[in-house]
Backbone as a chain_set.jsonl record, in Angstrom:
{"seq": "XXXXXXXXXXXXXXXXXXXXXXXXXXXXXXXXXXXXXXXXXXXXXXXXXXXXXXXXXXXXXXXXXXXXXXXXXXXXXXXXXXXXXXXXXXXXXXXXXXXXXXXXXXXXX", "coords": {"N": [[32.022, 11.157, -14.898], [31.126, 11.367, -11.511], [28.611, 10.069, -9.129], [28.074, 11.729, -7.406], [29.504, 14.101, -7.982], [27.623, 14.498, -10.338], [25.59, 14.853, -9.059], [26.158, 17.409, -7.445], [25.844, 19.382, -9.937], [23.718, 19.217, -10.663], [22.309, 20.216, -8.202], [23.443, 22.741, -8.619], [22.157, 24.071, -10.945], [20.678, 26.39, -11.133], [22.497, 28.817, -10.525], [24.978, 27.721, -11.945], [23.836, 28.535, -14.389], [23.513, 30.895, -14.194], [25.808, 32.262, -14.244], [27.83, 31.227, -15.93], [30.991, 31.213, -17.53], [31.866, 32.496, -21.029], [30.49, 30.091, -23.91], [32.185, 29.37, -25.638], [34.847, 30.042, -24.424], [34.834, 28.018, -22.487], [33.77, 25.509, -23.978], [36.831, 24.894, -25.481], [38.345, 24.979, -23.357], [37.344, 22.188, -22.487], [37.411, 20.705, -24.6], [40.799, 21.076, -25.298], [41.389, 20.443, -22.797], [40.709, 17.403, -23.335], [38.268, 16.234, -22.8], [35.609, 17.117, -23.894], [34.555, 16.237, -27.131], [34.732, 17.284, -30.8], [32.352, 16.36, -31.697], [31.208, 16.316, -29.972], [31.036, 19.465, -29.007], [30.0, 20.092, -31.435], [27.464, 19.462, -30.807], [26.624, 20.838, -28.793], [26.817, 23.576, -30.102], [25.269, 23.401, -32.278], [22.145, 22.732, -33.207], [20.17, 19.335, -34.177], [19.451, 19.621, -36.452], [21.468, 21.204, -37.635], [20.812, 23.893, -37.129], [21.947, 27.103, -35.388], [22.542, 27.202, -31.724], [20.654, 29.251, -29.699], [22.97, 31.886, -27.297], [21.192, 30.956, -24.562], [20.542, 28.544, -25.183], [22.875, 26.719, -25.971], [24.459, 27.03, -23.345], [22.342, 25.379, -21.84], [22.282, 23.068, -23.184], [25.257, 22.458, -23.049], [25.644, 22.297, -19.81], [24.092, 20.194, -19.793], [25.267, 17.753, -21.648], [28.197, 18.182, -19.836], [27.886, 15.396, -18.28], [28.422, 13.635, -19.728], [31.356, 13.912, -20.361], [33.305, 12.339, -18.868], [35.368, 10.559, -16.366], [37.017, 13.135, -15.375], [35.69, 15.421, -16.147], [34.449, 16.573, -14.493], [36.102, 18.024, -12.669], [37.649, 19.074, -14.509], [36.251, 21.379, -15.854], [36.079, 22.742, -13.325], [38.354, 23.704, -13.059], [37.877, 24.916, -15.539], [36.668, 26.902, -14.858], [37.951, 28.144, -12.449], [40.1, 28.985, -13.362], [39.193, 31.409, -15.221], [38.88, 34.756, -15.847], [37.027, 36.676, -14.291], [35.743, 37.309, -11.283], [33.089, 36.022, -10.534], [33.337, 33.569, -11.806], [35.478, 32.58, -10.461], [34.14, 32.267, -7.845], [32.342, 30.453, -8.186], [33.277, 28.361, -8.753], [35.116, 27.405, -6.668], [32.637, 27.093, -4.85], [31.043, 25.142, -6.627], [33.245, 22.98, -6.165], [33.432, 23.31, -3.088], [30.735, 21.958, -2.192], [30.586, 19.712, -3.419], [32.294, 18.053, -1.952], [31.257, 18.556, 0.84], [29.192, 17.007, 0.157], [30.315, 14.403, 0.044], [31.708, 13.778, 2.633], [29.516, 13.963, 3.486], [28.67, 11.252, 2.779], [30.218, 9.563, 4.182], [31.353, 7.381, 6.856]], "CA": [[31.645, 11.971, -13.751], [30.672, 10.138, -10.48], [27.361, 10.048, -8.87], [28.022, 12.992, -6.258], [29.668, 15.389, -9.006], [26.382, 14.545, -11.076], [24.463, 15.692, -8.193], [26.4, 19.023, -7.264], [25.744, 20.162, -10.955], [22.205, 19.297, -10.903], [21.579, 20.983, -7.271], [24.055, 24.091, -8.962], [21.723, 24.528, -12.222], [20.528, 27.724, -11.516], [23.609, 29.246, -10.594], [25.514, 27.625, -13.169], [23.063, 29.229, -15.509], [23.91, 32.558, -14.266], [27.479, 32.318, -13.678], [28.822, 30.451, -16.828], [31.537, 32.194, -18.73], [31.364, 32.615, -22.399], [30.383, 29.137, -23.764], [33.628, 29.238, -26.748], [35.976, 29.681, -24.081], [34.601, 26.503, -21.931], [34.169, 24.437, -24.992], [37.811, 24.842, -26.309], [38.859, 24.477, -22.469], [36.94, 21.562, -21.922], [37.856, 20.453, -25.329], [42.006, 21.293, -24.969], [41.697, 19.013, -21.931], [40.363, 16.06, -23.534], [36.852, 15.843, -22.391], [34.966, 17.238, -25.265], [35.735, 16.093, -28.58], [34.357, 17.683, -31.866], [30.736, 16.194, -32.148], [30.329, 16.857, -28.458], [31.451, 20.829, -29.516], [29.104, 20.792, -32.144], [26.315, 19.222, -30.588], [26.114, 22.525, -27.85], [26.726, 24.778, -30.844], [24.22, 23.479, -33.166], [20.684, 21.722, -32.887], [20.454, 17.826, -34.472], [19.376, 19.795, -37.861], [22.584, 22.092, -37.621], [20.882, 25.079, -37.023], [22.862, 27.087, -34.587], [21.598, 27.123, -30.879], [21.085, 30.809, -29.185], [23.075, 31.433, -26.113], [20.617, 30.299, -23.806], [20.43, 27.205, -25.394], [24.038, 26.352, -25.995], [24.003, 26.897, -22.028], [21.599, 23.999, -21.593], [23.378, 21.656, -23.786], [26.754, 22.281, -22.226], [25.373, 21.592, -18.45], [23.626, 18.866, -20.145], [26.603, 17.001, -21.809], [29.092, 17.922, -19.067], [28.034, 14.861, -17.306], [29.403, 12.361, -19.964], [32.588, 14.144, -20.292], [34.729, 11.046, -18.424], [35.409, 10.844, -15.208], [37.479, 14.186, -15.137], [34.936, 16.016, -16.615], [34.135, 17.983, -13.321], [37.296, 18.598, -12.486], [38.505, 20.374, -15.838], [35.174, 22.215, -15.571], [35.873, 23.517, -12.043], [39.574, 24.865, -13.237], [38.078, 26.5, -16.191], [35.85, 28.067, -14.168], [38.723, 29.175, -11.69], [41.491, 29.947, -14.156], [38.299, 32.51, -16.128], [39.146, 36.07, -15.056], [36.097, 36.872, -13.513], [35.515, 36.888, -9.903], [32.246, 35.449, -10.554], [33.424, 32.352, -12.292], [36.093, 32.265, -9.437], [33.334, 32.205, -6.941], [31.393, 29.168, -9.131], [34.505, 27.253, -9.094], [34.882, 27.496, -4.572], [31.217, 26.807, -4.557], [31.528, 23.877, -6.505], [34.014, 22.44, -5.161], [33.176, 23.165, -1.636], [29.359, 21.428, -2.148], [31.371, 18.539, -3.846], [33.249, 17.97, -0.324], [30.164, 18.308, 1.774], [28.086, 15.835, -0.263], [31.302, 12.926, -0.064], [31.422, 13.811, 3.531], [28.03, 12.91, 4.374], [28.261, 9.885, 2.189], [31.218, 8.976, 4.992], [30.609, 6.684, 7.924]], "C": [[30.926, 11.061, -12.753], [29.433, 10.215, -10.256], [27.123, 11.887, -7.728], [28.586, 14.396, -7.035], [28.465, 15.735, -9.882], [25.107, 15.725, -10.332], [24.492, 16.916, -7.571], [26.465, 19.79, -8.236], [24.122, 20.341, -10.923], [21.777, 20.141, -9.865], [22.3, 22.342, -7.564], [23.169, 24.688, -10.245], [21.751, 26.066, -12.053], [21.849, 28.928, -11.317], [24.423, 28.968, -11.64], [25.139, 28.106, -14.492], [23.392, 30.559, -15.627], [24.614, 33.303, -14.485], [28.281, 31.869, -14.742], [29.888, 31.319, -17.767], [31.225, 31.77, -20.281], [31.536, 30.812, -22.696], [32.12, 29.027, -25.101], [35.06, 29.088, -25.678], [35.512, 27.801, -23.194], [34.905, 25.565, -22.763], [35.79, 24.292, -25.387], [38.608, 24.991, -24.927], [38.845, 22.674, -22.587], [37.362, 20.336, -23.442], [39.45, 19.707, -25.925], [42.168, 20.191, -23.867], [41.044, 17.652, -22.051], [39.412, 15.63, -23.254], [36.1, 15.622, -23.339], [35.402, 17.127, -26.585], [34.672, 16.801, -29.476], [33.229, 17.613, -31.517], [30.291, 16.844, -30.529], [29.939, 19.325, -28.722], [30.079, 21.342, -30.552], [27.272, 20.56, -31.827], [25.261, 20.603, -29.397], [25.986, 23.563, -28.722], [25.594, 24.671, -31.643], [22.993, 22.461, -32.905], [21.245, 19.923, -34.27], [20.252, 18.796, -36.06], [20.353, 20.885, -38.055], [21.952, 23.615, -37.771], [21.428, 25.839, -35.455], [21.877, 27.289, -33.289], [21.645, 28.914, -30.59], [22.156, 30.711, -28.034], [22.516, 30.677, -24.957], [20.692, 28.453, -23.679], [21.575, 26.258, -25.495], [24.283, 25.942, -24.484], [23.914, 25.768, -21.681], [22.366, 22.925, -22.351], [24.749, 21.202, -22.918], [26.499, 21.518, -20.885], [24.86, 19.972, -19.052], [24.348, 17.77, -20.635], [27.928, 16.628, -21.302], [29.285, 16.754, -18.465], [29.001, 13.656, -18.302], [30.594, 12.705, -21.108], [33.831, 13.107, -19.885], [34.081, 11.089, -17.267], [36.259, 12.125, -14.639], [36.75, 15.331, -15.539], [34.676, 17.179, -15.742], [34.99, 19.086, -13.123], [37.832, 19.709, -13.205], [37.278, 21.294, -16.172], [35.195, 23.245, -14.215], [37.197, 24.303, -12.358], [39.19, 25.66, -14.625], [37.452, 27.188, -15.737], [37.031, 29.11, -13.179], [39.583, 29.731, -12.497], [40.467, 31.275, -14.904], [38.962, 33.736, -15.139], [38.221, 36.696, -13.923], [35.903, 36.051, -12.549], [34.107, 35.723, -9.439], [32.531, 33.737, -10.647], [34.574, 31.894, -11.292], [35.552, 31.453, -8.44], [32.479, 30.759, -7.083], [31.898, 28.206, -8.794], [34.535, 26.768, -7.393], [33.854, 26.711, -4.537], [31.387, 25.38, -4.871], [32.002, 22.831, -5.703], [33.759, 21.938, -3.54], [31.46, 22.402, -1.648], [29.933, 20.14, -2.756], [32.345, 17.548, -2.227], [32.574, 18.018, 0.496], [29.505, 17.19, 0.764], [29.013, 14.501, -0.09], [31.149, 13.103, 1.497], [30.513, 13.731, 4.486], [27.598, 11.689, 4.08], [29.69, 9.036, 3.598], [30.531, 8.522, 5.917], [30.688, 7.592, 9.106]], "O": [[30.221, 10.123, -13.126], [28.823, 10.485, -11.291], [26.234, 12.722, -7.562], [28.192, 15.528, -6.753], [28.202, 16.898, -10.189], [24.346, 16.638, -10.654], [23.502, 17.536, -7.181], [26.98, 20.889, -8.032], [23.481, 21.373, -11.119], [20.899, 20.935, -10.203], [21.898, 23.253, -6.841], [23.48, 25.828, -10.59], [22.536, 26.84, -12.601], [21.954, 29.853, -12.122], [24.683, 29.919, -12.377], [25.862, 28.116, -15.489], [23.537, 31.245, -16.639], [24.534, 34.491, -14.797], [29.489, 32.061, -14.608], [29.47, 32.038, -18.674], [30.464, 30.863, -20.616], [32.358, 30.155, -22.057], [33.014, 28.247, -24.775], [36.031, 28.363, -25.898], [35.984, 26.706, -23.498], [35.891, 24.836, -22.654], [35.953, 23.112, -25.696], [39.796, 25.171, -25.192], [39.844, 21.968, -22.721], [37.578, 19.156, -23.167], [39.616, 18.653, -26.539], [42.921, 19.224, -23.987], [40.856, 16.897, -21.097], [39.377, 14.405, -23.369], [35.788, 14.513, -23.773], [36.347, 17.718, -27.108], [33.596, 16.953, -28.899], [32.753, 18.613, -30.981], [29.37, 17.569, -30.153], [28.96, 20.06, -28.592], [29.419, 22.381, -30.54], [26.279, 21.117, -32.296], [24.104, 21.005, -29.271], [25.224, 24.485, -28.431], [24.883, 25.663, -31.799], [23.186, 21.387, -32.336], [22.283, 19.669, -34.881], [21.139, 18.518, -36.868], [19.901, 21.69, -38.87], [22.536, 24.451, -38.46], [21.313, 25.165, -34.431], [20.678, 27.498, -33.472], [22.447, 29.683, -31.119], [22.384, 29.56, -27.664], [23.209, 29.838, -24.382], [20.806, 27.599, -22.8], [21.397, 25.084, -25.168], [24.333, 24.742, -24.214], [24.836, 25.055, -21.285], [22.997, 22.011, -21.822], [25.119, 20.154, -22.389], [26.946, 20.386, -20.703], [25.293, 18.877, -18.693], [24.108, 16.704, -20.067], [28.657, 15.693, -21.633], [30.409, 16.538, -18.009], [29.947, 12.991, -17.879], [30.802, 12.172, -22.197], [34.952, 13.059, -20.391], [32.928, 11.413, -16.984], [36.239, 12.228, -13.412], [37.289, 16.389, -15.216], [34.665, 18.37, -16.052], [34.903, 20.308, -13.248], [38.28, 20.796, -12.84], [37.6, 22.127, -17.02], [34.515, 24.263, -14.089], [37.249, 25.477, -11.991], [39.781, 26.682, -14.974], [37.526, 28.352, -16.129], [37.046, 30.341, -13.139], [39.856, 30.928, -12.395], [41.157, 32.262, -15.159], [39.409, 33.615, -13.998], [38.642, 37.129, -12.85], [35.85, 34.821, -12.524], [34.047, 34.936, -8.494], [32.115, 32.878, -9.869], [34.672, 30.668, -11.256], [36.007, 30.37, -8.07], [32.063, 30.126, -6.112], [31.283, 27.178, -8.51], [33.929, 25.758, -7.036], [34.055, 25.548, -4.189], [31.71, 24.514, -4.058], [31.463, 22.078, -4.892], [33.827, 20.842, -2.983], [31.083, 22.497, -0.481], [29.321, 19.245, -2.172], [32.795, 16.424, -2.004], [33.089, 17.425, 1.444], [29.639, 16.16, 1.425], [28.373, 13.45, -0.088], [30.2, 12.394, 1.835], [30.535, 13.538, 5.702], [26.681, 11.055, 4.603], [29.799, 7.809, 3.616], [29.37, 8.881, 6.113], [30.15, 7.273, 10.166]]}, "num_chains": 1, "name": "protein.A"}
């Protein structure tokens, strides 16, 4: 993930907190497209002593590990957000995106 995708997750936290669809389908998106492998999977599901996290906390892990996903990491994060059914996670996905495209565009000459 680049330096300017890093930084439109970090200035999206609280929204992304609000807005995230269920964390099973993300993982086994984000998973399916080659980002997250196993330990990454289990490291959002379960704490270092394998007890399991709550939602909340799974949450925080996920945003927190998204970043060293690759360099596509964003990307296959912003289509599972748009392919999710909900308008919400539609809306997440735009946002994204569109704050991803203003922040490169002010890094332009």
């Amino acid at each position: 993930m680049d330096p300017i995708e890093k930084d439109v997750i970090t200035s999206s936290l609280i929204r992304l907190k609000q807005d995230l669809p269920p964390l099973d389908y993300l993982l086994d998106y984000m998973k399916q497209n080659g980002v997250f492998d196993d330990n990454i999977v289990k490291a959002v599901k379960f704490t270092q002593f394998n007890a399991p996290r709550d939602e909340h906390d799974q949450a925080d892990k996920f945003i927190e590990v998204l970043p060293s996903g690759g360099r596509h990491a964003f990307d296959v994060f912003v289509n599972a957000l748009h392919t999710s059914e909900k308008i919400a996670h539609k809306d997440l996905s735009a946002l994204l995106k569109d704050e991803k495209a203003r922040k490169q565009a002010q890094q332009e000459p």
